[in-house]
N, C-alpha and C positions, 0 to 999 in steps of 0.2 A: 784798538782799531786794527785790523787788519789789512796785508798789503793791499790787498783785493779790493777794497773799500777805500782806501788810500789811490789808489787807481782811478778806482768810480769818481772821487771827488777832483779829481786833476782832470779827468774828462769832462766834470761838468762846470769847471772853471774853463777850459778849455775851450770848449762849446760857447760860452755864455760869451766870453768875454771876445773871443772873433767875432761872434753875430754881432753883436753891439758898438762893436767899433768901427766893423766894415758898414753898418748902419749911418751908424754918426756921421765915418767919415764922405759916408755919402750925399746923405742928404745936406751937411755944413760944411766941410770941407772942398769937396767935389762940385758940390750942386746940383745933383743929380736932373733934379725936377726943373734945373735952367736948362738943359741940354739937350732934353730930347733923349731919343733911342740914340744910345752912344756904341758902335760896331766894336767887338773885341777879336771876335775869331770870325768867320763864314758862318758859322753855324749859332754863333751864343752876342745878344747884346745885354748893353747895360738899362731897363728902365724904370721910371719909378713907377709904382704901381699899389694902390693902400688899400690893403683885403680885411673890411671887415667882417668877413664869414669866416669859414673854414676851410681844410683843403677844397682845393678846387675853387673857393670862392663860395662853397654853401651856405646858405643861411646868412645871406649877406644882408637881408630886408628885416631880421627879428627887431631892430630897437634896442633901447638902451635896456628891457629888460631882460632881452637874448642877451646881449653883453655881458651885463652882470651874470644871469648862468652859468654861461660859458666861461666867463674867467673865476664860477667859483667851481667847474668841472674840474678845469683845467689845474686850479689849485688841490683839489683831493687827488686829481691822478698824481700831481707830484709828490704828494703826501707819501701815496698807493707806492709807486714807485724807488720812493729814498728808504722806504722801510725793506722795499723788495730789496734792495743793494746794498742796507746796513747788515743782513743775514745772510746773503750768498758767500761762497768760498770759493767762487770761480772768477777768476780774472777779468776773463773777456764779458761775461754776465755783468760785472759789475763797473766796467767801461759802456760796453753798451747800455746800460741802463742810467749809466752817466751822461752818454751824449744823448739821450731820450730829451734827461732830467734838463739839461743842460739849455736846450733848442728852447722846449715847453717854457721854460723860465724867460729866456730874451725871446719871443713874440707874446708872453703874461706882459712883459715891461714892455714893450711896441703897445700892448692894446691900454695899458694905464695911462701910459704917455703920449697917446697918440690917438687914441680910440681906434686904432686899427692897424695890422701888419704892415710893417714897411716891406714890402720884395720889391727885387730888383730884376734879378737874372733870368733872362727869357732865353730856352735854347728853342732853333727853328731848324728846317732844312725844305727849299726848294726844289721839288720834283717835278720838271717841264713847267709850267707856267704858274701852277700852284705852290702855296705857300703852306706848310704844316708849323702851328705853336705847341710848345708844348706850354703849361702855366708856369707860371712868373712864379719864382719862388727866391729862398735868402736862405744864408748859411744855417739858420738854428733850421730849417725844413729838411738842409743835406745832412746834419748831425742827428738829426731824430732818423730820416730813413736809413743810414750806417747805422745807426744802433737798432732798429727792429733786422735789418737784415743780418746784422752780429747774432742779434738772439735767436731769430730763425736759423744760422750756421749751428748756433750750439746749441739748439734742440734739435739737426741732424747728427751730431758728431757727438752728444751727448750720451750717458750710460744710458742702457737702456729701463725702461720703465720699471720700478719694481712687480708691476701686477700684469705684464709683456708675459701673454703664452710661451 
């Protein structure tokens, strides 16, 4: 195994195992769903909120036979992806692809265990009277978009294309 993949894999322990506990210790520990919209900052609360679609909330009406799909997508991308990170020799490709693997993994175990994503995290910002959300999301959503925004840095700072005029 190489470091690089040794990397990948502490990223996607990393990933898994924050989503899951910041989860847990929310909804058992916390209570999340006793409390209501709980204020952290001006701008970000804490609530509970159970997304069974996709980003955004899509595909929230398919049924338990959209479920099944969907978490057997979601299992070939991880497949697609660990293979993608068991063969790179780049570092950061292979973190990033770890907190992808990482996220995908704990909201697969929210939709087993739960039939649907736990989010929490709502950021807002009131401009005059009105109020802007952005959606409700949870740690494995922050570790999947750092890892695609990782892979898009290093496919600008990357060698260039072998077949590049």
């Amino acid at each position: 195994m190489t470091s690089s993949v040794r990397f990948g894999l502490i990223a996607v322990l990393a990933a898994l195992l924050l989503d899951q506990a910041s989860k847990l210790w929310l909804l058992y520990g916390f209570e999340l769903g006793r409390h209501g919209a709980v204020q952290i900052m001006p701008f970000m609360d804490l609530v509970l909120a159970w997304n069974t679609g996709i980003s955004y909330g899509w595909f929230s009406d398919q049924g338990p036979i959209g479920q099944i799909v969907m978490l057997a997508v979601k299992a070939v991308a991880v497949v697609v992806l660990s293979v993608w990170m068991a063969h790179t020799r780049s570092t950061l490709v292979a973190v990033a692809l770890g907190l992808i693997i990482g996220g995908a993994i704990g909201n697969l175990i929210d939709r087993l265990a739960h039939g649907a994503v736990v989010d929490f995290v709502l950021l807002h910002a009131q401009i005059g009277d009105k109020v802007y959300n952005w959606y409700v999301f949870n740690l494995a959503d922050v570790a999947i978009v750092a890892g695609v925004a990782a892979l898009l840095y290093d496919s600008f700072r990357g060698a260039p294309a072998v077949k590049a005029p």
